[in-house]
C-alpha positions in Angstrom: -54.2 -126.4 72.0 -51.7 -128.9 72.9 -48.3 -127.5 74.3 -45.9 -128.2 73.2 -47.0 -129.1 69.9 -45.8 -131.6 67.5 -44.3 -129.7 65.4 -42.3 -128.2 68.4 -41.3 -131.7 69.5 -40.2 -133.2 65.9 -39.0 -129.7 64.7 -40.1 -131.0 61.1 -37.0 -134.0 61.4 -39.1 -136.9 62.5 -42.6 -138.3 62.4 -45.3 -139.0 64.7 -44.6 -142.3 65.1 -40.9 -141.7 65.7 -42.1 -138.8 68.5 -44.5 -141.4 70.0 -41.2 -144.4 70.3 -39.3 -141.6 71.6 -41.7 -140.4 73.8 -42.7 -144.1 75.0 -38.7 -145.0 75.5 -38.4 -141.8 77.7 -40.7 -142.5 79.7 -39.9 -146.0 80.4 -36.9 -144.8 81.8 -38.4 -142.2 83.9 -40.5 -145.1 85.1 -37.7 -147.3 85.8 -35.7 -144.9 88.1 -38.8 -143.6 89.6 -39.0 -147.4 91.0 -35.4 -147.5 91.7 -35.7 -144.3 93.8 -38.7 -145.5 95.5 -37.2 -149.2 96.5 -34.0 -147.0 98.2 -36.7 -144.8 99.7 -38.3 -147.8 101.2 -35.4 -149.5 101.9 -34.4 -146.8 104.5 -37.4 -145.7 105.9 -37.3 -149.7 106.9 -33.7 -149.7 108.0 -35.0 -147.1 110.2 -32.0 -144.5 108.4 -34.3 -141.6 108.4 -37.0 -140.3 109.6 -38.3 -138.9 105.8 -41.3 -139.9 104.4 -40.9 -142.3 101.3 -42.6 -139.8 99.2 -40.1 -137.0 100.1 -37.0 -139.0 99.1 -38.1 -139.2 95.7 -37.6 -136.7 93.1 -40.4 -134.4 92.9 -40.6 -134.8 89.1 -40.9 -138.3 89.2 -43.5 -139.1 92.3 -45.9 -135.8 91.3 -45.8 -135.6 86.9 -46.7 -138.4 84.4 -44.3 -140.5 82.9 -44.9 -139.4 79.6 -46.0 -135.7 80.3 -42.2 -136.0 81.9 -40.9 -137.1 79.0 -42.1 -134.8 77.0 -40.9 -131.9 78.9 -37.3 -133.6 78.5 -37.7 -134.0 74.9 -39.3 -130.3 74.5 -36.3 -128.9 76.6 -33.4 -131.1 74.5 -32.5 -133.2 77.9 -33.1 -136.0 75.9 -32.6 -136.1 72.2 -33.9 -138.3 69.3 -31.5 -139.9 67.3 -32.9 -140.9 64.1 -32.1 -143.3 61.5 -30.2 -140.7 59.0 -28.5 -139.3 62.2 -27.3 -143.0 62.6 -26.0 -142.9 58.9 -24.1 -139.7 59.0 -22.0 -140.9 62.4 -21.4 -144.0 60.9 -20.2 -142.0 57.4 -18.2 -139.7 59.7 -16.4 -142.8 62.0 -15.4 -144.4 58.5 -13.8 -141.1 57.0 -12.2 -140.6 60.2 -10.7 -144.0 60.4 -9.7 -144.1 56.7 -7.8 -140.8 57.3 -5.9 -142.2 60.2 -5.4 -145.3 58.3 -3.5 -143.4 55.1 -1.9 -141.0 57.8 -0.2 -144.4 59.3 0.5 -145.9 55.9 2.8 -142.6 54.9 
């Protein structure tokens, strides 16, 4: 059994393939600051600024998990959220009703 599930991750609002975009997106990120926490790292273990090891000045989460198991987690726990294409639509509907409101309440 795979935890957490799909069904956990999508909570019947997406697809698959939206979860595995999501999921691939996340962890790109996670990627990219894992790199930009390990060129500081690097950077001062070479400056001679500390005596640390590279490995300890990097977040835990990044330097010891997989990218995508990572990501996962986030998604699982709501740190990071997917924003769909109807989610999209509905802000969009929301920001014009909004701004046609405020455009009558000037008008008067």
């Amino acid at each position: 059994m795979i935890v957490p599930s799909i069904q956990d991750l999508t909570k019947d609002r997406f697809n698959r393939y939206t979860l595995v975009i999501a999921t691939a997106k996340s962890a790109r990120m996670i990627t990219d600051e894992y790199m930009k926490q390990r060129e500081i790292a690097e950077k001062r273990v070479a400056n001679k600024e500390t005596d640390k090891s590279v490995a300890n000045m990097i977040n835990r989460e990044y330097r010891d998990d997989k990218a995508v198991k990572t990501a996962i987690n986030h998604l699982y726990a709501g740190d990071f959220a997917i924003v769909g294409y109807d989610d999209e639509l509905i802000a969009e509907a929301e920001r014009a009703k909004a701004e046609k409101i405020a455009a009558e309440t000037d008008a008067e």
